[in-house]
C-alpha positions in Angstrom: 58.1 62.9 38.2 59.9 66.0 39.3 63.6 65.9 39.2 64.3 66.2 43.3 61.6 63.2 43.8 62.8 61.2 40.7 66.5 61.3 42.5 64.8 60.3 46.2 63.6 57.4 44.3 66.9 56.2 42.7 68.6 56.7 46.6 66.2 54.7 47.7 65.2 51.7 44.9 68.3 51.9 42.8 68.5 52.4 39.0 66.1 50.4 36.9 66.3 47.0 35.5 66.0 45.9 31.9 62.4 43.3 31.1 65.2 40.8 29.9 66.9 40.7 32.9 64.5 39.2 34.9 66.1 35.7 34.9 69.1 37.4 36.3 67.1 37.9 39.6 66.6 34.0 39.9 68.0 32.7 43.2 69.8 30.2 44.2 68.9 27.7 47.2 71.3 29.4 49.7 69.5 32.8 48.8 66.1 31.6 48.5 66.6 30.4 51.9 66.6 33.5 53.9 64.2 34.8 51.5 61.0 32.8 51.8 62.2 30.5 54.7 62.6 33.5 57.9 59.6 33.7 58.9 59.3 29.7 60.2 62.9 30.0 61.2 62.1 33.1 63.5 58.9 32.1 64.5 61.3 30.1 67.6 62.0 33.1 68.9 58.4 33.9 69.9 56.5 30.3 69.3 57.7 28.7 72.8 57.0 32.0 74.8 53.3 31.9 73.3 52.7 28.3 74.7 54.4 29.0 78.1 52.0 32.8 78.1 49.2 30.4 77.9 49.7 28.0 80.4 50.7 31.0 82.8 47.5 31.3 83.3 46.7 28.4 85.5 50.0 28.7 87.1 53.5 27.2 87.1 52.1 23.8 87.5 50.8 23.5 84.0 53.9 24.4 83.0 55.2 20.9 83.0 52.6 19.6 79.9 54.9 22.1 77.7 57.2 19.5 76.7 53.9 17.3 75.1 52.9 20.7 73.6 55.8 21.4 72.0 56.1 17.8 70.4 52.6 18.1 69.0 53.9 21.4 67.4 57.1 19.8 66.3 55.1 16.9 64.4 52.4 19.0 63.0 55.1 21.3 60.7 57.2 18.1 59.8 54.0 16.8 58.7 52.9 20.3 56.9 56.1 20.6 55.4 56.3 17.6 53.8 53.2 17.5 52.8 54.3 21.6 51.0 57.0 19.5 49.2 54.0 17.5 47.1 52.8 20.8 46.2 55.9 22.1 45.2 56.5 19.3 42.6 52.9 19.1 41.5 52.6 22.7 41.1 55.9 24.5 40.2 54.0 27.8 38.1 54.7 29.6 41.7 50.5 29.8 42.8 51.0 27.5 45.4 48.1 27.6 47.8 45.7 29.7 45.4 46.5 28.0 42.7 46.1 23.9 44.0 42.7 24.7 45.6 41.4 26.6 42.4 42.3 24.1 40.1 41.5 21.2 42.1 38.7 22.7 44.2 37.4 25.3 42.4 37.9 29.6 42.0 35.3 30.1 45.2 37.5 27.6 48.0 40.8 28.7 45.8 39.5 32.7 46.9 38.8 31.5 50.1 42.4 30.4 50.0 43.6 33.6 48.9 42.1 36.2 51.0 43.3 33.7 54.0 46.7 34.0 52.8 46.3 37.6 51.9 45.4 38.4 55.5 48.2 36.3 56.9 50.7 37.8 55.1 49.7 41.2 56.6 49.8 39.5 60.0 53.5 37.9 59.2 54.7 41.6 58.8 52.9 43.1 62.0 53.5 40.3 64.4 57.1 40.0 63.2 58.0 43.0 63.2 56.5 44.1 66.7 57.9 40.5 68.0 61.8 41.9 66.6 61.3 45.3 68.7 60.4 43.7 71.4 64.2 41.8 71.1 65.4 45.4 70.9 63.9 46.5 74.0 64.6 43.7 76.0 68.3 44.4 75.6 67.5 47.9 75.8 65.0 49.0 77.7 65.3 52.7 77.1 63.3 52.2 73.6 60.3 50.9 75.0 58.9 54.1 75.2 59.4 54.3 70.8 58.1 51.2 70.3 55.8 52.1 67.5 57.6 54.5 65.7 60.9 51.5 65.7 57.9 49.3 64.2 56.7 51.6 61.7 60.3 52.4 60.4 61.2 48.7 60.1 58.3 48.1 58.3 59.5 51.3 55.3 63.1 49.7 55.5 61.7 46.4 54.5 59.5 47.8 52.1 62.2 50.1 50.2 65.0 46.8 50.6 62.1 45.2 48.5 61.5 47.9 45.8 65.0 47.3 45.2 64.4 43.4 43.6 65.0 40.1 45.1 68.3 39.2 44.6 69.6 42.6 46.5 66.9 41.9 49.2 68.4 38.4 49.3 71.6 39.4 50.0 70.6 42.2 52.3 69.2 39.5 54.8 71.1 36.2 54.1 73.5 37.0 56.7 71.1 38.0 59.5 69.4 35.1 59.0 72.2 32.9 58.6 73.6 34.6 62.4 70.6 33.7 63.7 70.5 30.1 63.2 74.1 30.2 64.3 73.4 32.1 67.5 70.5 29.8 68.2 72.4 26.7 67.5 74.9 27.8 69.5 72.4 28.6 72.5 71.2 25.3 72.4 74.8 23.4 72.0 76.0 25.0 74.9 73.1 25.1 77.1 72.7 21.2 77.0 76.4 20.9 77.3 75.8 22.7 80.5 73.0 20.3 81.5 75.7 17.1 80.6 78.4 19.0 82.5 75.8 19.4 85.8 75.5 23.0 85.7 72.2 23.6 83.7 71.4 27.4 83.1 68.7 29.5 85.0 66.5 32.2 83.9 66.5 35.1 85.8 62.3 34.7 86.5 63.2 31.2 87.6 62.5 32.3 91.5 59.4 34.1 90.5 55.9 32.8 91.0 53.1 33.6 88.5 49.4 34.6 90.1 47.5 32.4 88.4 44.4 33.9 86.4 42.5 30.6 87.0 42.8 27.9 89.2 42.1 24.3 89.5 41.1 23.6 86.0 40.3 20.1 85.1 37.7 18.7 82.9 37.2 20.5 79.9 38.5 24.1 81.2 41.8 21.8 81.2 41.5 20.5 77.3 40.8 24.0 76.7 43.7 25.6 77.9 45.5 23.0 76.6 44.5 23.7 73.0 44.2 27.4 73.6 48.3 26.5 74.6 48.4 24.4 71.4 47.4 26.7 68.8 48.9 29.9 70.2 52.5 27.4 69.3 51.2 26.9 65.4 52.8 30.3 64.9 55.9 28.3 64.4 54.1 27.2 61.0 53.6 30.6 59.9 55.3 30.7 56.1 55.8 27.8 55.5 53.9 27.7 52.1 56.0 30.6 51.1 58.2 28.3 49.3 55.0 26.7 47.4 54.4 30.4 45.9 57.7 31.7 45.3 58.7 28.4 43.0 59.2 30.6 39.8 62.0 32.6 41.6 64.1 29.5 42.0 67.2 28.7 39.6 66.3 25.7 37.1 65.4 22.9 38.7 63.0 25.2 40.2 60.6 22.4 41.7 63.4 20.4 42.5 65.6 23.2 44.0 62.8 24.9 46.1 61.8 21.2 47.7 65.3 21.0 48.8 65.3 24.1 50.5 61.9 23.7 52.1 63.4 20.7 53.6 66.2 22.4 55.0 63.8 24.7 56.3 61.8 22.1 58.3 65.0 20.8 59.7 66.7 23.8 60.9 63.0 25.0 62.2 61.9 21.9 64.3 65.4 21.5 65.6 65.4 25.1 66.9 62.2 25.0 68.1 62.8 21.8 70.1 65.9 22.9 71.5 64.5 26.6 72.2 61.5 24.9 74.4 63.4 22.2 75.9 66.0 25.1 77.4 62.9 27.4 78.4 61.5 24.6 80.4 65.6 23.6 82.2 66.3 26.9 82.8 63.1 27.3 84.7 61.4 30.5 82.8 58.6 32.1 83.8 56.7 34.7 82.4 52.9 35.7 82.6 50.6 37.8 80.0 50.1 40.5 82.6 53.6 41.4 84.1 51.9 42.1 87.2 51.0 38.7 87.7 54.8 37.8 88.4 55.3 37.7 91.9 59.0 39.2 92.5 59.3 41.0 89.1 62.4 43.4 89.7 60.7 46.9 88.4 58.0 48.2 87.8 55.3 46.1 86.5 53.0 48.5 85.2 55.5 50.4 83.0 58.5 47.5 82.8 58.3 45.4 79.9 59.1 41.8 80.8 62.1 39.9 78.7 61.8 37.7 76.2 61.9 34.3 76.5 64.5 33.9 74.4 66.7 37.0 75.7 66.2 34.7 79.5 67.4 31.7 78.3 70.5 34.2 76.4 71.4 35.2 79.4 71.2 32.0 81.3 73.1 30.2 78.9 75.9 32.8 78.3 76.1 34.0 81.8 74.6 36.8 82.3 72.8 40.0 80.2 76.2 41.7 79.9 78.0 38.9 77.8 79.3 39.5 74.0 77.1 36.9 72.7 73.8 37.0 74.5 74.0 41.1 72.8 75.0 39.0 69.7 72.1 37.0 70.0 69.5 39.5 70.9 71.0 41.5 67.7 70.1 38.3 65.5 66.6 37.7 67.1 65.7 41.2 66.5 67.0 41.3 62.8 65.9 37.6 61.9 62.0 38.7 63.5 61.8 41.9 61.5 63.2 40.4 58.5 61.3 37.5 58.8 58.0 39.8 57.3 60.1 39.5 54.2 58.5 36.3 53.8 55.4 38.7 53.1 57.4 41.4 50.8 57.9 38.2 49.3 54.7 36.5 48.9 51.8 38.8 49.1 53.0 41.0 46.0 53.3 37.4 44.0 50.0 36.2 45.0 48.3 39.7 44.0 49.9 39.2 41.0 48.5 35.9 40.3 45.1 37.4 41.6 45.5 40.3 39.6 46.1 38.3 36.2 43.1 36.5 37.1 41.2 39.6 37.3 40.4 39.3 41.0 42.3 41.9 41.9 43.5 45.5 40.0 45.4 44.8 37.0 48.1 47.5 39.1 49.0 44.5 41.0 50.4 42.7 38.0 52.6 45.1 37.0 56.1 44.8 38.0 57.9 48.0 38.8 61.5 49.5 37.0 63.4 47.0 39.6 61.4 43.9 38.6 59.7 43.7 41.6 55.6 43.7 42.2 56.1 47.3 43.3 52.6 48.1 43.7 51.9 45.0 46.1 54.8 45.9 48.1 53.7 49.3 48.7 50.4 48.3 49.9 51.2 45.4 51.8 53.5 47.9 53.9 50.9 50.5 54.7 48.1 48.0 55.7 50.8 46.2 58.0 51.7 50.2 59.4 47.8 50.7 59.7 47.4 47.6 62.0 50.5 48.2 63.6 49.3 51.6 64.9 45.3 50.3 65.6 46.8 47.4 67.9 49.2 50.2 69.8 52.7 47.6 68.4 51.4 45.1 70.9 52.7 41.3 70.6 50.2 39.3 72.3 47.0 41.2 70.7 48.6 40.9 67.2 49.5 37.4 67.3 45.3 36.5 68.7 44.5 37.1 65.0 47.3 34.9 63.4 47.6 31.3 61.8 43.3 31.4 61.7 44.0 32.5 57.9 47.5 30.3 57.8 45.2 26.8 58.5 42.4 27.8 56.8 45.2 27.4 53.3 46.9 24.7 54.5 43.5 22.6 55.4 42.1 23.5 52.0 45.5 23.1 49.8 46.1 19.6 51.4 42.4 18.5 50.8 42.9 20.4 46.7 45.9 18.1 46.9 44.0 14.7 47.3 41.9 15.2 44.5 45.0 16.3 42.5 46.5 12.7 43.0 43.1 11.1 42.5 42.9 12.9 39.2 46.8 11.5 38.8 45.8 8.0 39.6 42.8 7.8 37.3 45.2 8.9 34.6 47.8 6.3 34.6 48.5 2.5 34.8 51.9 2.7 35.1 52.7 0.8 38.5 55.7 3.3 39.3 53.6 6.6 38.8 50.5 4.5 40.7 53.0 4.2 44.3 54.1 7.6 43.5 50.5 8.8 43.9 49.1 6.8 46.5 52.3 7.8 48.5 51.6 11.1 47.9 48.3 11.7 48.6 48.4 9.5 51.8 51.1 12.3 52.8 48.8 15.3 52.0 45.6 13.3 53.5 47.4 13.1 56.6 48.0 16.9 56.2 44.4 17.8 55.4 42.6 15.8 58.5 45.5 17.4 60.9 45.6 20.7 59.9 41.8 20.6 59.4 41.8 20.0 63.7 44.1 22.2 63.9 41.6 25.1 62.6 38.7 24.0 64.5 40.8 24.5 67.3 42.4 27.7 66.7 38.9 28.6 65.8 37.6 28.3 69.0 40.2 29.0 71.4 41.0 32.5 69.7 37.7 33.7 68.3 36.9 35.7 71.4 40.4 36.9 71.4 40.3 38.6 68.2 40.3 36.0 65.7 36.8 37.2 65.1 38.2 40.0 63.1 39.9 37.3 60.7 36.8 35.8 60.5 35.1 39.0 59.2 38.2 39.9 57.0 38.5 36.6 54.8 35.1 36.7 53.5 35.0 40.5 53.2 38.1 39.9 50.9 36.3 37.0 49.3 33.6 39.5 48.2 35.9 42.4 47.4 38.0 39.5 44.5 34.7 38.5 43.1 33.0 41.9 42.5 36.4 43.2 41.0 36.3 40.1 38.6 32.2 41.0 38.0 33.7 44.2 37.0 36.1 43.3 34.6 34.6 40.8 33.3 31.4 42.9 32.3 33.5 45.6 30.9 35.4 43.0 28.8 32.0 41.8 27.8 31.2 45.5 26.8 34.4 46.2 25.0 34.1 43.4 22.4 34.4 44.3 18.8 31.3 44.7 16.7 30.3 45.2 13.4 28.2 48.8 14.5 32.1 49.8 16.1 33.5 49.7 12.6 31.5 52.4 10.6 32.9 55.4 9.9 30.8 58.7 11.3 28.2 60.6 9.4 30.5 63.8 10.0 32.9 65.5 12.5 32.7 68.6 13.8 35.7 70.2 15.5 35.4 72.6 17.9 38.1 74.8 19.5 38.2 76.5 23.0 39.5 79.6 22.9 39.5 82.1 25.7 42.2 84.5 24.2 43.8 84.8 20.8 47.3 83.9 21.4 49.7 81.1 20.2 48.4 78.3 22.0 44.4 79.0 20.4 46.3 79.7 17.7 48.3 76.2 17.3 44.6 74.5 18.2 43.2 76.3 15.5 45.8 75.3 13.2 45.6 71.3 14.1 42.3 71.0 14.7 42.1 72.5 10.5 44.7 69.8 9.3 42.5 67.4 10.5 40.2 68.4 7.7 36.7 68.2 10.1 33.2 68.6 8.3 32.8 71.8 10.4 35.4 74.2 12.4 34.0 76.3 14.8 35.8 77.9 17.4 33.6 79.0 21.0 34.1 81.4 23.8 32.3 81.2 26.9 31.0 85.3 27.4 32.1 85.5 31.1 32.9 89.1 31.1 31.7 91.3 28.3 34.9 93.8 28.2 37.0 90.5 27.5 35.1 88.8 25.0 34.3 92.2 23.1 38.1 92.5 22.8 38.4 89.1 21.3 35.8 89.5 18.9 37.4 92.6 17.8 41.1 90.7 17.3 39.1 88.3 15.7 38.0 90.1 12.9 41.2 92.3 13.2 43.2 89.3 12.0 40.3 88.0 9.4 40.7 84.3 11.3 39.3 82.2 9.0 37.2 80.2 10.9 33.9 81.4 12.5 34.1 82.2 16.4 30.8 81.9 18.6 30.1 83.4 21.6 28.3 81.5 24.5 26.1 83.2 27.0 26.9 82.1 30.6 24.8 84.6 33.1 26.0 82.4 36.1 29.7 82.9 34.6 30.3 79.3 34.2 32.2 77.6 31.8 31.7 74.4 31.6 28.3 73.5 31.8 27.5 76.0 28.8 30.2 74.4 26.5 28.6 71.0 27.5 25.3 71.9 26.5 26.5 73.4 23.0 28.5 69.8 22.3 25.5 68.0 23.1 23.1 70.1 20.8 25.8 69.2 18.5 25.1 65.6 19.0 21.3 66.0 19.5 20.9 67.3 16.0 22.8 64.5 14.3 23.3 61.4 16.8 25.7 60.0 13.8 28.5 62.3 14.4 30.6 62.8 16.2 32.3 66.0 18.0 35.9 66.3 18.4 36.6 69.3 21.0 40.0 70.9 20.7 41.7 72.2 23.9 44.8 74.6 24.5 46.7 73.3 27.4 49.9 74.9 29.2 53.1 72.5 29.8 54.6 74.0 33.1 58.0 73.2 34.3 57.5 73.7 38.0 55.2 71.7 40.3 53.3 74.7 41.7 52.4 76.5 38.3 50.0 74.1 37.8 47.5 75.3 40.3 47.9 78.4 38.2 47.2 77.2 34.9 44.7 74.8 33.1 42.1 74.6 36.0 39.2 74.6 33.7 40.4 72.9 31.0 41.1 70.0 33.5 37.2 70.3 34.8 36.0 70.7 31.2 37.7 67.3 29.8 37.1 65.2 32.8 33.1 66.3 32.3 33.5 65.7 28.4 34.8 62.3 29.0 31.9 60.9 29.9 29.5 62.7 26.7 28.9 60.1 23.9 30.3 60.4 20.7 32.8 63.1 22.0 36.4 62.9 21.3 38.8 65.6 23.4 42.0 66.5 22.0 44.4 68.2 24.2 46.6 71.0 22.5 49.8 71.4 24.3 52.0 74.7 24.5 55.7 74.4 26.2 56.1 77.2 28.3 59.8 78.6 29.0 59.8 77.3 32.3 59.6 73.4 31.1 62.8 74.1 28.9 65.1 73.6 31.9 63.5 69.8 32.2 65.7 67.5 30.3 64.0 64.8 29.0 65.4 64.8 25.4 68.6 62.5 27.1 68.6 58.8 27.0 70.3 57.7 29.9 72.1 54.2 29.6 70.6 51.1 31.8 72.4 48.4 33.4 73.6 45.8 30.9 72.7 48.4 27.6 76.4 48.3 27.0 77.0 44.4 26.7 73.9 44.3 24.7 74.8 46.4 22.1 72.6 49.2 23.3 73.7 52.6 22.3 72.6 56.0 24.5 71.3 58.5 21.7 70.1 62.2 22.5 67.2 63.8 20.6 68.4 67.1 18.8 
């Protein structure tokens, strides 16, 4: 890496981290928090305003079955988070999801599991981070016309705070999400002290009227916008299992530690969420998919962005959209939403990880970075997310059509790879204490299974035509993409094993040397390539230009080299297919030996004196490569302007002082 890029990259990620201080990274419960737990928290900032979009539809008189809505929502992620804390303690190796259905389930449902989390992760970061700008532009409306370049640079802010490790990331976004549970308490304290005190707030689309899309339902066009209502509110479950997969980044008692904080999650969440919808329906808010539909909008409906549900019930509750803390609280929102796709900075790298040990998905992904974090995961993760971002034009309400299919498709499947888990469990004990333990259990996570199992038939059908089709198509495309990487490997590793034929030594090696001009790098080939002590040394020019390769047979003989040079006819003037052909004679003749070709190569200092230098010894290796029984060596020669790159200096890392490690430069 260059020196100017290698200095962006220290700005940006910091210095690197030691392999043995990884545990240092481990969190504690009040960092872990805002780490794998803002994405359910902020999902109340959008999760009411979904159900209310919905029942728009049929007008403001459907408005009223919100409240029943809401409590079905409200029982359905106390119900999936509880049933998350079984997993937590049964599983605490960090797979969470992935790793109860494939054990318990087997590797096919256990992939289905994955690429369904996989693809909500992506959607976490895009709906989230679309969902905070439009916060930002409903305090200020001047921004609506950058909406996706504000996503797109959110989405590289999170991305470098994570290439930067957890426990900086951590710290980076406890206090936004702390300030927005705060603000959002605070909303609701004082909005129902309002109500007790007789002056409730009111929305400022309180005295509009919505156009209904469709009229007089009843019958099953009734139940269907009902559910339709229903699941577009199961956002507010979005990340909850991130808990179940980021276990291994707790502080000992890791199990016990992250169930704790996955219970404060579900209490702060449902307790938000209930107070969020309870002051959208007192306050009297209206809002419609189409802002056209709003009969008395103030603006222009065509180009004006309506305001958040959330910002309405702000202003309402702290009098107005000039007051101190509705901006405070429009600040949170937006900083909570686009933080909240750290849950998936957080989570997808992990589970690629996990995947990628596995082999169903490029050993890269395994790899942490010089910061300890799954670098490679994170990077990709970001420029998917940017990718949909920009397809779906930063839209809200088309992103959010393709969300929580993939989210209940894991939780239906890990509950139901949780049952047989506690059968197992039960089967293998008689000790009456352990027996109650697992029939408690799995009654908890059979509960789970059967409700979230509904839950996906009906997200399934009331969002298929609205672009959950796309999900559909993604999770088994991913399926098939895991298992022919794994078919891969797996047949390579088959290929690779040792053998008894891989042991024998060669018949005979024959070295051959590339030389286009005698000078000092042919010259130090030569000389390597005869300590080696080969069978045969032969050094070959390619004859594309008589004048030069006369000339070099006369310096040849000039300096009585010891070695024999031969000259290869190219009438086309190519090199590399003629060299080719003379190795493989080689190997022809004897298929027992084998043929070690020697290459001069220049070392460059500067970026652009590459495309100068070593062009065709680049082509020529890469088509070696794949000869059999051919071995390239590379020869390399410094040139003067690689001197001025300093890479004799050892440069202390954090801690190598209290560990005894001493600095040391290379004479």
């Amino acid at each position: 890496m260059s020196a100017p890029a290698s200095w962006l990259k220290r700005l940006l990620v910091g210095r690197p981290f030691r392999s043995d201080t990884l545990g240092e990274t481990l969190l504690p419960k009040w960092l872990a928090l805002p780490i794998f737990a803002s994405d359910p928290l902020s999902s109340v900032a959008y999760a009411t305003q979904e159900i209310l979009l919905i029942l728009s539809i049929g007008g403001l008189a459907y408005l009223t079955l919100a409240p029943w809505i809401g409590l079905a929502v409200a029982v359905l992620l106390t119900v999936v988070v509880i049933s998350y804390r079984q997993v937590v303690r049964a599983y605490p190796s960090g797979g969470g999801s992935y790793e109860v259905t494939a054990r318990n389930l087997g590797r096919s449902a256990g992939l289905v599991v994955a690429g369904a989390l996989m693809v909500d992760y992506i959607m976490t970061v895009a709906v989230s981070v679309s969902s905070g700008v439009d916060n930002i532009i409903s305090a200020v409306p001047e921004l609506n016309d950058h909406r996706l370049l504000l996503d797109v640079g959110f989405i590289v802010v999170l991305m470098a705070m994570n290439l930067r490790g957890l426990r900086e990331s951590g710290r980076a976004f406890a206090a936004p999400t702390y300030l927005f549970i705060a603000s959002v308490l605070l909303v609701i304290g004082t909005g129902f002290a309002r109500v007790l005190a007789g002056h409730p707030p009111l929305a400022e689309s309180a005295g509009y009227d919505i156009r209904a899309e469709q009229t007089g339902l009843t019958g099953l066009a009734l139940v269907f916008l009902l559910l339709r209502s229903f699941s577009s509110g199961c956002t507010a479950l979005t990340g909850v299992e991130a808990i179940s997969n980021g276990v291994p980044a707790f502080r000992k008692p890791k199990a016990l530690n992250a169930a704790r904080t996955m219970t404060a999650m579900g209490a702060v969440a449902v307790v938000m969420f209930g107070g969020i919808t309870a002051l959208a329906l007192i306050s009297k808010v209206h809002i419609a998919e189409n802002t056209c539909d709003l009969t008395g909008f103030a603006g222009n409906c065509e180009t004006d962005p309506q305001r958040t549900v959330i910002s309405q019930i702000g202003a309402a509750v702290f009098g107005g959209d000039h007051a101190i803390l509705f901006y405070v609280l429009q600040a949170a929102t937006a900083l909570i939403l686009i933080l909240a796709a750290n849950t998936a900075f957080n989570g997808f790298p992990l589970l690629a990880s996990i995947l990628a040990q596995d082999r169903y998905l490029p050993r890269q992904l395994h790899t942490r970075g010089d910061r300890l974090a799954f670098s490679n995961g994170i990077v990709a993760l970001a420029g998917v997310a940017v990718l949909l971002i920009v397809a779906f034009d930063g839209s809200t309400t088309r992103l959010i059509q393709l969300y929580i299919l993939g989210v209940f498709t894991s939780f239906t499947l890990c509950q139901a790879g949780m049952v047989r888990h506690w059968n197992r469990a039960l089967a293998g004990t008689t000790d009456p204490r352990e027996r109650r333990t697992a029939h408690r259990s799995r009654l908890i996570n059979a509960l789970g299974a059967a409700l979230t199992a509904i839950v996906l038939v009906v997200v399934l059908i009331t969002k298929f035509t609205h672009g959950a089709y796309l999900v559909v198509i993604a999770i088994p495309m991913l399926y098939g993409m895991m298992r022919a990487i794994h078919r891969h490997y797996t047949h390579v590793r088959d290929e690779l094993l040792p053998d008894e034929e891989s042991e024998l030594l060669p018949s005979r090696v024959h070295a051959v040397v590339l030389v286009s001009t005698l000078h000092k790098p042919s010259q130090r080939a030569i000389a390597f390539a005869r300590a080696t002590r080969p069978d045969t040394l032969t050094a070959i020019t390619v004859n594309v230009d008589d004048t030069d390769t006369r000339d070099l047979q006369r310096q040849w003989e000039r300096r009585n080299m010891k070695i024999p040079l031969k000259v290869i006819e190219s009438p086309y003037r190519e090199i590399t297919r003629p060299v080719v052909q003379y190795v493989t004679n080689i190997r022809r003749a004897s298929p027992r030996d084998v043929v070690c070709v020697y290459i001069p190569e220049y070392v460059v200092g500067r970026w652009w004196e590459n495309a100068l230098h070593n062009q065709s010894s680049l082509r020529l290796k890469g088509r070696l490569l794949f000869e059999p029984g051919v071995m390239v060596t590379s020869v390399p020669w410094q040139l003067r302007s690689s001197s001025h790159r300093d890479f004799s200096r050892v440069r202390p890392l954090p801690g190598d002082t209290r560990r005894g490690v001493v600095a040391q430069r290379r004479n």
